[in-house]
C-alpha positions as a printed Julia matrix, in Angstrom:
197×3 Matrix{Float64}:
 -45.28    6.0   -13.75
 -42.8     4.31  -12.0
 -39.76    5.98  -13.36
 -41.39    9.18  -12.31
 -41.94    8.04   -8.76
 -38.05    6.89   -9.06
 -36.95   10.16  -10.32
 -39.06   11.94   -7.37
 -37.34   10.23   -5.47
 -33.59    9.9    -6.27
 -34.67   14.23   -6.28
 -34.63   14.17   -2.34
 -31.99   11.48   -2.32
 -29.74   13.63   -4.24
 -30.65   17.01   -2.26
 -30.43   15.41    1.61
 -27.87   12.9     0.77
 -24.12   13.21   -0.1
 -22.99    9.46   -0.39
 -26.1     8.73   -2.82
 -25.42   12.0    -4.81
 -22.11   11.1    -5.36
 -23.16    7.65   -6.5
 -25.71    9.24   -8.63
 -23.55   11.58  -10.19
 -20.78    8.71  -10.79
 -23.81    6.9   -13.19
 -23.55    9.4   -15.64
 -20.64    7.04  -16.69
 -22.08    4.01  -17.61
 -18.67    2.65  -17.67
 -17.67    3.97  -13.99
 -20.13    1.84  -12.38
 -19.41   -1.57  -11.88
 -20.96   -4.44  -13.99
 -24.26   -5.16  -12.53
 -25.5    -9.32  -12.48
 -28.97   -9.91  -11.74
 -29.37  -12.38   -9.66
 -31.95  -15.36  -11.35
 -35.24  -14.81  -10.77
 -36.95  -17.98   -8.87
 -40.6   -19.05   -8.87
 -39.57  -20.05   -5.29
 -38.81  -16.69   -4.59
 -41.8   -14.65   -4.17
 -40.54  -11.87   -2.89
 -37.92  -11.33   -5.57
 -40.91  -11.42   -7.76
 -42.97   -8.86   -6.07
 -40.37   -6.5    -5.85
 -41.18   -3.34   -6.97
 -38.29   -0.96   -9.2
 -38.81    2.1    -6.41
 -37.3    -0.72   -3.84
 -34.36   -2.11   -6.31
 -31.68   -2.54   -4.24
 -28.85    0.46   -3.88
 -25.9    -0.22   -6.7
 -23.13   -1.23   -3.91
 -20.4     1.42   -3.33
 -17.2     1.09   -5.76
 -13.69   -0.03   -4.44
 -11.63    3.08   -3.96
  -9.16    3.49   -7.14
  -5.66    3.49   -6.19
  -4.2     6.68   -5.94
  -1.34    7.37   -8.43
   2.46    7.3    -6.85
   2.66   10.98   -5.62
   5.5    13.54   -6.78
   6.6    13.47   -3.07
   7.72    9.35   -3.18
   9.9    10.16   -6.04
  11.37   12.92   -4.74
  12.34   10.85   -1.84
  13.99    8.16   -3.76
  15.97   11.1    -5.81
  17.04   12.57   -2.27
  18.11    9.33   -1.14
  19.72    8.28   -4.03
  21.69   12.2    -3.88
  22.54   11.93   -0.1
  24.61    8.33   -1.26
  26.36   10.32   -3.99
  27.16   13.3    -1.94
  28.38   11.05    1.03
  30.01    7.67   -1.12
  29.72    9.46   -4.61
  27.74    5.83   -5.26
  26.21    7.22   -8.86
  30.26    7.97  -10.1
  31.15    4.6    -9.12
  28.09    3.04  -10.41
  28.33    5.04  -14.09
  32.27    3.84  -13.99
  33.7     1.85  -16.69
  35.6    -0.33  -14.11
  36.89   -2.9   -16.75
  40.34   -1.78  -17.09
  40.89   -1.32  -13.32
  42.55   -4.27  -11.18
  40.94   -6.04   -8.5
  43.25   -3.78   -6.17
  42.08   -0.74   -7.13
  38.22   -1.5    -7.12
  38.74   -2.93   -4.11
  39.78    0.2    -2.99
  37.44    2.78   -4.28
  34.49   -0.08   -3.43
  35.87    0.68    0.33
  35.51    4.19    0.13
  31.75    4.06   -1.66
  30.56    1.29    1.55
  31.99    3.62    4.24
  30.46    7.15    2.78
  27.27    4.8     1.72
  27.07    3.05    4.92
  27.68    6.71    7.03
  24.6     8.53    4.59
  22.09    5.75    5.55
  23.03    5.37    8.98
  22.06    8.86    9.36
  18.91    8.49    7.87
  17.62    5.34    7.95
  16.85    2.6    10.14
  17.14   -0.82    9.19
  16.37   -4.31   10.99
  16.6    -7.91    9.54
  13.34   -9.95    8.65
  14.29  -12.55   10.07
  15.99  -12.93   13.67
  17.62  -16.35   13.12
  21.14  -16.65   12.53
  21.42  -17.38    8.13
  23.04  -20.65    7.64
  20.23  -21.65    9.84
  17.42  -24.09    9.29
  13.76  -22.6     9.97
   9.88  -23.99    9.41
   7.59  -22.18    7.7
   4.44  -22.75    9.31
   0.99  -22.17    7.03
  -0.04  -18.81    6.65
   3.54  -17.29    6.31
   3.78  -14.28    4.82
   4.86  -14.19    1.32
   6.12  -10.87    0.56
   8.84  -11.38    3.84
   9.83  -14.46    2.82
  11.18  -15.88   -1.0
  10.94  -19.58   -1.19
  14.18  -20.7    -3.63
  15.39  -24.09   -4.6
  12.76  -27.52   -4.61
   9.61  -25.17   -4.11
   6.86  -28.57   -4.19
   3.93  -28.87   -1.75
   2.32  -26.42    0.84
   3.11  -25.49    4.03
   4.91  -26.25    6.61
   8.14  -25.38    4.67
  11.63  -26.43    6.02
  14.68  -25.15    4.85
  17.96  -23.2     5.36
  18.15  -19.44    5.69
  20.26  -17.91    3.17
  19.48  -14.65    4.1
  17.87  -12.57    6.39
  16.3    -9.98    4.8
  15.47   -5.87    5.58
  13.26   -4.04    6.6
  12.85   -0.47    6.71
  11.43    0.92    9.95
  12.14    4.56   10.05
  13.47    6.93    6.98
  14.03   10.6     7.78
  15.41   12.84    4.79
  15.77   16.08    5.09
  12.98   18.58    3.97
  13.98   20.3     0.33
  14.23   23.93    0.2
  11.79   25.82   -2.12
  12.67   25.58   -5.78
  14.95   22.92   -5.46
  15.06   20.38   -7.72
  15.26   16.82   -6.59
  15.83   15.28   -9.63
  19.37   16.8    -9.62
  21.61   13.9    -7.69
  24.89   15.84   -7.74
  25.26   19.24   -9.39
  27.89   19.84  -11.68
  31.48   21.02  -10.36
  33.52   24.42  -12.76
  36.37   25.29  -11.35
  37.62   29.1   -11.75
């Protein structure tokens, strides 16, 4: 009788109540839900005891799942990657066999890749250090740092308060503007290719 009075009511549950219908719906998958641990039941613990199924307590709500990387992120990354081609031609230099060049010579095309390079982000990007001290520097850590600004190198031992010398700075990223893609193009195409007539 009690699973009746439990389906009775999950029937109103599910009709007046999104959030539990959704959660209902979800156990169809025994393998959706999340592993369930009873607690121990405890002579000391009356009501635990007492407690009748039609009160069992609500199966907590699941972590959202991580949304996969959307078509959009790596379309940006190809457009970025394009606009340092079109303005340094960075994926020629990069494909290069530069073995059998001199120093002079890479030296030379290197200059022309940083300024187009340097120009393409510029216009799209904005960039500020990590850190504000001067590298070369030495810095503390204090506890509580955060981890993904800073990489520890060298005699890592201990906790913090960390002391050491900044090698570098670091970037972040605070603003990124590409341009919006036309219809039908495709982003995966850095640099299209060049027939002369």
């Amino acid at each position: 009788m009690t699973r009746v009075w439990f389906a009775w009511l999950c029937f109103f549950r599910v009709l007046f109540d999104g959030a539990f219908a959704q959660r209902a719906w979800d156990a169809k998958d025994p393998k959706a839900l999340p592993e369930r641990v009873d607690p121990p039941v405890s002579v000391r613990d009356p009501e635990r005891v007492l407690q009748s199924p039609a009160r069992a307590p609500s199966v907590p709500p699941r972590p959202p799942t991580p949304l996969p990387p959307s078509a959009a992120t790596g379309a940006a990354a190809y457009q970025l990657l394009a606009l340092f081609q079109r303005e340094g031609r960075l994926v020629d230099f990069l494909e290069q066999d530069i073995g059998s060049f001199s120093d002079g010579e890479i030296g030379g095309v290197a200059r022309v890749v940083h300024d187009g390079c340097r120009k393409a982000l510029r216009q799209h990007a904005e960039l500020a250090p990590v850190r504000s001290e001067e590298e070369g520097s030495r810095i503390t850590l204090a506890a509580g740092f955060n981890a993904s600004e800073v990489k520890l190198s060298g005699n890592v031992r201990g906790s913090a308060p960390y002391e050491g010398v900044l090698r570098h700075r670091g970037w972040r990223a605070v603003r990124l503007d590409l341009p919006v893609p036309v219809s039908g193009h495709d982003a995966k195409i850095l640099a299209p290719a060049e027939v002369e007539l």
